[in-house]
Residue, then its C-alpha position, 0 to 999 in steps of 0.5 A: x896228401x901234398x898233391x891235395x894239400x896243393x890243391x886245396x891251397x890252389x882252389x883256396x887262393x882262386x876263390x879268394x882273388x875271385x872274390x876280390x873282384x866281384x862288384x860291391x855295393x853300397x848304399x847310404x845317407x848323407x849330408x853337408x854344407x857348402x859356399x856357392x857362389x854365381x860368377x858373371x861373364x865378364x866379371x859384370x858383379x862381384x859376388x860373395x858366397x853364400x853358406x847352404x846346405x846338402x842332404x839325400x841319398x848315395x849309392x856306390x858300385x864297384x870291384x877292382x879300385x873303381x866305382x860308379x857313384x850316383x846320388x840324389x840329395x836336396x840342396x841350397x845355393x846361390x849368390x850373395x851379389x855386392x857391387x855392378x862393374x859397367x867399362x870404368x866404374x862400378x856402382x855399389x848394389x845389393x842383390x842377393x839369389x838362393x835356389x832350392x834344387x835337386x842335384x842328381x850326380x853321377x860319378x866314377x872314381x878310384x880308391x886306395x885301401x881296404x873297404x872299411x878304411x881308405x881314399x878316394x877321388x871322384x869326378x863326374x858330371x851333376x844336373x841340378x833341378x830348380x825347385x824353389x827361387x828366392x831373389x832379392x835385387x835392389x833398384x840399381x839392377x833394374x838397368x840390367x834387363x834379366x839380371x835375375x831371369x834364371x833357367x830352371x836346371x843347370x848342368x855342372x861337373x863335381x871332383x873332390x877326394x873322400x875318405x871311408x872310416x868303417x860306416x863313415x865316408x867324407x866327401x870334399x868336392x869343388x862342383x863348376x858350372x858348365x851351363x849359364x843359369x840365366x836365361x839371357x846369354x848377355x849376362x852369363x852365370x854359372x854356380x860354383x861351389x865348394x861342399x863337405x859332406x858327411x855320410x852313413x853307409x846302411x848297406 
């Protein structure tokens, strides 16, 4: 009897660690807000943020503390732009951009804790697709030739930290451009954003 109380012991804490390494998978919606704003090259504006918004989908696969996490949510950024510097001076000059995009990221990260309550850090790369341009720009930027001629995608890199509570999952992410948004290479923009994010697990 205790050769097989054993073993029933045996087979019961293998199926256990067996199980503690299958992948899991999650699927869920989400949604946020965030403040982006366009840093120049060279610090040719200055710039405030401006507030937009995040919504779509989420799906994360992973065993063993780590995880892939891809996405896809529509979204809105841009730039809020106050003041031109040209050498010594600077002239004060109103101009304002707001994409509509696609944002598609892909990102691995780590967790700490059970599935239902723990943290997590990520980071991974992300392209945004222009679906919608919206820009207002005052007389003073017509000196600057193709100021606002923007490219219509955009490669960037998110990091952040979340935390799960049950079905619940908050996400807050710094996202970095890595391309220049304009199309001329003499002005150089890239987006920079803070966002939160709330999100549901459905599966």
């Amino acid at each position: 009897m205790k050769k097989i109380s054993l073993v029933s012991c045996m087979i019961l804490s293998i199926s256990i660690s067996a199980m503690a390494q299958l992948p899991s998978f999650t699927f869920g919606i989400k949604g946020g807000v965030n403040y982006s704003k366009l840093k120049t090259k060279d610090d040719l504006t200055d710039e405030n943020s401006i507030a937009g918004y995040q919504v779509g989908v989420f799906t994360r696969v992973g065993g063993l503390g780590l995880y892939l996490q891809p996405e896809l949510y529509l979204g809105s950024k841009g730039s809020n732009f106050i003041k031109i510097n040209t050498g010594s001076s600077s002239v004060a000059a109103s101009g304002k951009v707001r994409f509509t995009t696609l944002d598609v990221p892909v990102l691995i990260g780590t967790k700490i804790g059970p599935g239902k309550l723990n943290l997590r850090f990520m980071t991974g790369p992300v392209i945004s697709f222009v679906l919608n341009e919206k820009t207002t720009f005052d007389s003073a930027y017509q000196n600057v030739t193709d100021f606002d001629n923007y490219k219509k995608q955009n490669w960037a890199y998110q990091a952040g930290a979340g935390v799960d509570v049950g079905n619940l999952t908050v996400d807050l992410r710094y996202e970095a451009g890595l391309s220049n948004i304009s199309k001329s290479s003499e002005y150089n923009q890239k987006q920079n954003l803070f966002h939160l994010s709330l999100g549901l697990k459905l599966l």
